[in-house]
C-alpha positions as CSV (number, residue, x, y, z in Angstrom):
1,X,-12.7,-12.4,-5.6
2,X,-9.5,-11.0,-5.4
3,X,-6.5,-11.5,-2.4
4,X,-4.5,-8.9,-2.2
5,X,-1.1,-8.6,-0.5
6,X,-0.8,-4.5,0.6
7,X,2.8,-3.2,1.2
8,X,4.9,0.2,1.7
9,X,8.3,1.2,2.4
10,X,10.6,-1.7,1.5
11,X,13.2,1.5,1.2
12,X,15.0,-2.0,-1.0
13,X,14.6,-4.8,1.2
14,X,13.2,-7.8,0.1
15,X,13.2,-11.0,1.6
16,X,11.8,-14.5,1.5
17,X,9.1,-13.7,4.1
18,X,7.8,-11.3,2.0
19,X,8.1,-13.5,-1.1
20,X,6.1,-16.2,0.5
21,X,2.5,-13.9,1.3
22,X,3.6,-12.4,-2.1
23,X,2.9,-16.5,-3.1
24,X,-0.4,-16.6,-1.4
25,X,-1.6,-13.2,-2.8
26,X,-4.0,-12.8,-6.3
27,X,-2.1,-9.5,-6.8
28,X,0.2,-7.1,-4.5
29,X,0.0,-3.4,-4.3
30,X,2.9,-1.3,-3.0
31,X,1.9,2.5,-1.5
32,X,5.5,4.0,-2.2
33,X,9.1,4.2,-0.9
34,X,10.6,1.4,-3.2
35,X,13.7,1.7,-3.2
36,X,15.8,-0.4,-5.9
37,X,13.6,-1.4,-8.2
38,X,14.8,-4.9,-8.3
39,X,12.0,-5.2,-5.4
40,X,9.3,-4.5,-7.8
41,X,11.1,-6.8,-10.5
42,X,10.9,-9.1,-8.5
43,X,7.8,-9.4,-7.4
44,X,6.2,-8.7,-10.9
45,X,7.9,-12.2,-11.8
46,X,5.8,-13.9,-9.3
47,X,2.6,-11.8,-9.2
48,X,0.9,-8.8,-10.9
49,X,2.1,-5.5,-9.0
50,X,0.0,-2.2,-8.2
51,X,2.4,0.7,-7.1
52,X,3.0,4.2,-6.7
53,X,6.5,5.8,-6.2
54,X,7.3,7.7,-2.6
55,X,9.3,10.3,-1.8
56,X,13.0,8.1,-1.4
57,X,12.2,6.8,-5.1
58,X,14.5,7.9,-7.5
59,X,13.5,9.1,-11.1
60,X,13.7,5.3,-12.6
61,X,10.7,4.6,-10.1
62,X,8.8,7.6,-10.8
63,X,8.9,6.8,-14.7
64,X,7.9,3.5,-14.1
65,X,5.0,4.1,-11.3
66,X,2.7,7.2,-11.3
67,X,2.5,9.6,-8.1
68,X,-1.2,8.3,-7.9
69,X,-2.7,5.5,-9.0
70,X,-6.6,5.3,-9.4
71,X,-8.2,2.0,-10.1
72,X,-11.1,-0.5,-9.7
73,X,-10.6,-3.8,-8.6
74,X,-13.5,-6.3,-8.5
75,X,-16.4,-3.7,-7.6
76,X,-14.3,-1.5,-5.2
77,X,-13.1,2.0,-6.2
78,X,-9.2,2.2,-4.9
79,X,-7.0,5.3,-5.1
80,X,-3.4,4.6,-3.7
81,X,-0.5,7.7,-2.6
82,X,2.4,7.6,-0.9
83,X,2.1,10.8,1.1
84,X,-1.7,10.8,1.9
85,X,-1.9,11.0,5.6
86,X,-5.8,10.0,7.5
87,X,-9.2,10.6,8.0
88,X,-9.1,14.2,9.6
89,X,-5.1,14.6,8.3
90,X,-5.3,13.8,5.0
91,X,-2.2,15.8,2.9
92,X,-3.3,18.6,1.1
93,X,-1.7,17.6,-2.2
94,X,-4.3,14.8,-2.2
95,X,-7.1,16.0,0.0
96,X,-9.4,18.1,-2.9
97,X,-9.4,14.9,-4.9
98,X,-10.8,12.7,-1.8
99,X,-14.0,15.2,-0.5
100,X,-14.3,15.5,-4.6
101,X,-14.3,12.0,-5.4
102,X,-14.1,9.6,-2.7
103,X,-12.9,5.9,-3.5
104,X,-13.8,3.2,-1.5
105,X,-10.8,2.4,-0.3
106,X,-7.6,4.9,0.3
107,X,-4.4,3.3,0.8
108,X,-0.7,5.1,1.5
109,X,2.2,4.4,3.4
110,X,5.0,7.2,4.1
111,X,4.6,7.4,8.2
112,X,5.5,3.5,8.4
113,X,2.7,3.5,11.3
114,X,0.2,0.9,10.3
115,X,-3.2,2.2,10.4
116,X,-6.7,0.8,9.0
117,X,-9.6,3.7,9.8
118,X,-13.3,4.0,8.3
119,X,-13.5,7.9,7.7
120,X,-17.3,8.5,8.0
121,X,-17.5,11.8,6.1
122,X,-16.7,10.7,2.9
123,X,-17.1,6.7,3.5
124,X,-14.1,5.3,3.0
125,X,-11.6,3.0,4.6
126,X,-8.3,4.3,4.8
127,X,-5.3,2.0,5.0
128,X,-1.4,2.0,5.8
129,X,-0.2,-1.1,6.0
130,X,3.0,0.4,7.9
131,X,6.8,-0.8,6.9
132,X,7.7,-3.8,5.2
133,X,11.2,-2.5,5.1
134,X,14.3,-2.4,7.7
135,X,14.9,1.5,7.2
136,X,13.2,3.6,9.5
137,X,12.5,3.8,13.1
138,X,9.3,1.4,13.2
139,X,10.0,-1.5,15.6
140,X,8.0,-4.1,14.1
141,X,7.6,-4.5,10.4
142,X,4.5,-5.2,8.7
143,X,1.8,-5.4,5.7
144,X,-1.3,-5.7,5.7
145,X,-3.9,-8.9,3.5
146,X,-7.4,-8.9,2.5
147,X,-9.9,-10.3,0.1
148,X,-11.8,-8.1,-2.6
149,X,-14.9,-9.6,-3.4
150,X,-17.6,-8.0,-5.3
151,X,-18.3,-4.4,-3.6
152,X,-16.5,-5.9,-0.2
153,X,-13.7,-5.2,1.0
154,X,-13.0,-8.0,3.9
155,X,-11.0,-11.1,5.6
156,X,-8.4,-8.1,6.8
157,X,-5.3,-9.3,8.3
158,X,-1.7,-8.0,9.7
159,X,0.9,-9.4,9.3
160,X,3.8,-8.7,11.7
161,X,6.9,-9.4,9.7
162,X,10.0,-9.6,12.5
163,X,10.5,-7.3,16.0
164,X,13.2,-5.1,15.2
165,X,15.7,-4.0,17.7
């Protein structure tokens, strides 16, 4: 059983908030739109980090995280992108690769609109767990926890972050 602390689009911002769920979580995966990579140094000190780079990332990110990143955890197939879109909008650059080979679960970020959606067609649950950042023009910043156990993905939670004016 795994808990797992899903975030996107810091776009640099890191703060103790943040650093307290990272605490809490087994491991923490980050869909894209870093920023300075002392965000991902950081939390690779406290916990081990799953990330892909997004499309404000400069080239220090993308040598150090891959465009996509493909893995198993516990039982459940995972496939993480920055630019991925949803169920019925998935990005093109990405979309032969899910109706190919679906995971399980599909996570990106990008749109910093938080989003958790079951596509039936190729069963699997999409997630965005929105902005955990201050750039951009979402009002309320958040991420998203849940618990991997065995084949199950479950115990899903949001967590809102701060209103933003």
């Amino acid at each position: 059983m795994k808990k797992i602390l899903l975030l996107s689009d810091t776009h640099s911002h890191l703060d103790d908030v943040i650093l307290k769920y990272v605490g809490q979580a087994d491991e923490v995966w980050h869909a894209g739109d870093i920023g300075d990579l002392h965000v991902t140094d950081t939390i690779k000190k406290h916990k081990p980090l799953r990330a892909v780079y997004g499309n404000i990332d400069d080239a220090k990110a993308r040598t150090e995280f891959p465009l996509n990143n493909r893995f198993i955890c516990e039982n459940v197939s995972v496939l993480i992108t920055h630019i991925g879109g949803y169920p019925g909008k998935y990005n093109p650059k990405i979309k032969a690769e899910l109706l190919a080979n679906p995971p399980q679960l599909f996570i990106c970020g990008h749109s910093h609109i938080l989003k958790v959606q079951f596509d039936k067609r190729i069963n699997c649950l999409h997630m965005n767990p929105g902005a955990a950042g201050k750039s951009g023009f979402h009002k309320v910043r958040t991420m998203l926890r849940f618990v991997i156990d065995a084949d199950k993905i479950k115990d899903l939670e949001i967590i809102e972050l701060e209103q933003r004016a």
